[in-house]
Steps between C-alpha positions, in 0.01 A plus 500: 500500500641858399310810620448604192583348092551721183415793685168370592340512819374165605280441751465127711268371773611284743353335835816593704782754387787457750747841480829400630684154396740497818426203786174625618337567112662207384350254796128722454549343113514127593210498723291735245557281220481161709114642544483533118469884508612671149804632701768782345832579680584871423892579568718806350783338620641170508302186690594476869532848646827523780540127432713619167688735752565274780832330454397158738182373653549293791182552673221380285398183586544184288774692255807439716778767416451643166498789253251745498474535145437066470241551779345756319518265194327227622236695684434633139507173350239403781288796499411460114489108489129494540400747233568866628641748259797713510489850387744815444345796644509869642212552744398834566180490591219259691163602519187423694346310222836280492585596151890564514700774319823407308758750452465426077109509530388205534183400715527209683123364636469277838262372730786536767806662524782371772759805514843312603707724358772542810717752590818764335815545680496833681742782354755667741409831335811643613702777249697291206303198549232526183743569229773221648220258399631218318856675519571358835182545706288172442185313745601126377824320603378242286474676232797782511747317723730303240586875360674576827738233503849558681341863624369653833117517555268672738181320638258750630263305767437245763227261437518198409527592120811737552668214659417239245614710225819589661601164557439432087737781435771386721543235218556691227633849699809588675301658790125560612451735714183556700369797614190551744332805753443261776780299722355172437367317184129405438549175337542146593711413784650215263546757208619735679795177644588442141603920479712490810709218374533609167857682449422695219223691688527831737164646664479833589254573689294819652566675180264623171605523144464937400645478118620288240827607386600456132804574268507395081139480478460205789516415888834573657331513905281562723499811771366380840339654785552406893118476644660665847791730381366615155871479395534360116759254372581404117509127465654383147311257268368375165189376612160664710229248589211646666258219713342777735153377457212430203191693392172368424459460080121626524480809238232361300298467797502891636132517376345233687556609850655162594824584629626621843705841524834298390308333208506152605161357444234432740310178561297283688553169594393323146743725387236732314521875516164708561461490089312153444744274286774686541748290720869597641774232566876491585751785597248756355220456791497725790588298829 
């Protein structure tokens, strides 16, 4: 399914459309279709959401140690066995009749809509950091982290994401290190283990990142601030990764009035919002 063909708009009906292919669309796909509901999986990205990011997944049970990009595959694999389709698509809008708005045009008709459509890393917003985008500022390890080989890195966070993502750098960098505003991490107590004994990281801690620095058109450091003294250091590097936190993907929905004041999306304990056949699920819901 394409959004749109030729340059015409094309317009489908379907008993479920499921917005978001990551763990939570993706598992709302094989029990749609299992019912034998016409069921569409709507995605502008690739299938399986942070899963593509994550470098291991030890945690989800039956899957031993593995990739998140092969868990994401077979979840895929699963979630479309049983007759759901898989569709490229820019949602802008969802509207109380449950007719969906694609960025091309297209109208997408359903009987329900489940919005699973997750969460975006959280910008620093700090001077330097939007035009260092791609030039040494990136939000996936996974993704960025072969590019820094034999180089210094900065991790900015410390949740259990930071952590895991430094630790995947240490095998490609020279150092990681990891920068947060408290004394004391967030994450897992076994995580946070695996950083203390790793000799390629250094934590500094009580401390907030003020500007990226630059030099030749990319990243050449980061200036810091101490959360007591306000005094600044320059720390050296190639590489800026940001995990200070995730906002709500939920723009198409502004216009329903189903979202709290941080734009996660509210529901009840089926799951449903207050708009009949509308239906949240996964990182996007309101806790």
């Amino acid at each position: 399914l394409l959004c749109s063909t030729g340059g015409k708009v094309m317009e489908r009906q379907y008993d479920l459309v499921i917005i978001g292919a990551g763990p939570a669309g993706m598992s709302a796909a094989v029990y749609g279709s299992r019912a034998g509901l016409k069921t569409l999986i709507l995605e502008n990205s690739v299938p399986g959401g942070k899963l593509t990011k994550t470098h291991k997944i030890s945690n989800y049970p039956g899957t031993g140690e593995l990739a998140g990009a092969d868990l994401a595959a077979k979840m895929f694999e699963q979630a479309t066995m049983f007759g759901a389709e898989y569709g490229y698509g820019n949602v802008v809008k969802v509207n109380k009749d449950k007719t969906i708005e694609c960025e091309d045009g297209t109208i997408i008709e359903a009987k329900a809509i489940i919005v699973a459509t997750g969460t975006k890393e959280r910008n620093l917003n700090i001077p330097g950091e939007a035009e260092n985008i791609g030039k040494g500022v990136s939000f996936c390890a996974v993704c960025d982290g072969a590019f820094f080989r034999d180089k210094e890195v900065v991790v900015i966070g410390g949740g259990n994401s930071a952590l895991e993502e430094s630790l995947y750098l240490t095998q490609f960098v020279d150092k990681v290190t990891i920068v947060i505003r408290r004394d004391v991490f967030r994450a897992e107590e076994n995580i946070q283990e695996q950083i203390k004994n790793n000799p390629k990281i250094e934590v500094i801690v009580k401390h907030i990142p003020k500007e990226v620095l630059s030099q030749d058109g990319k990243v050449s450091g980061i200036r810091l601030e101490n959360v007591d003294t306000h005094e600044t250091q320059d720390i050296a590097c190639a590489g800026i990764f940001p995990y200070v936190g995730q906002d709500p993907m939920t723009q198409a929905l502004f216009d329903l009035d189903i979202t709290d004041e941080n734009g996660y999306v509210l529901v009840d304990a089926n799951m449903e919002t207050k708009v009949k056949g509308i239906y949240g699920a996964g990182d996007v819901n309101a806790l």
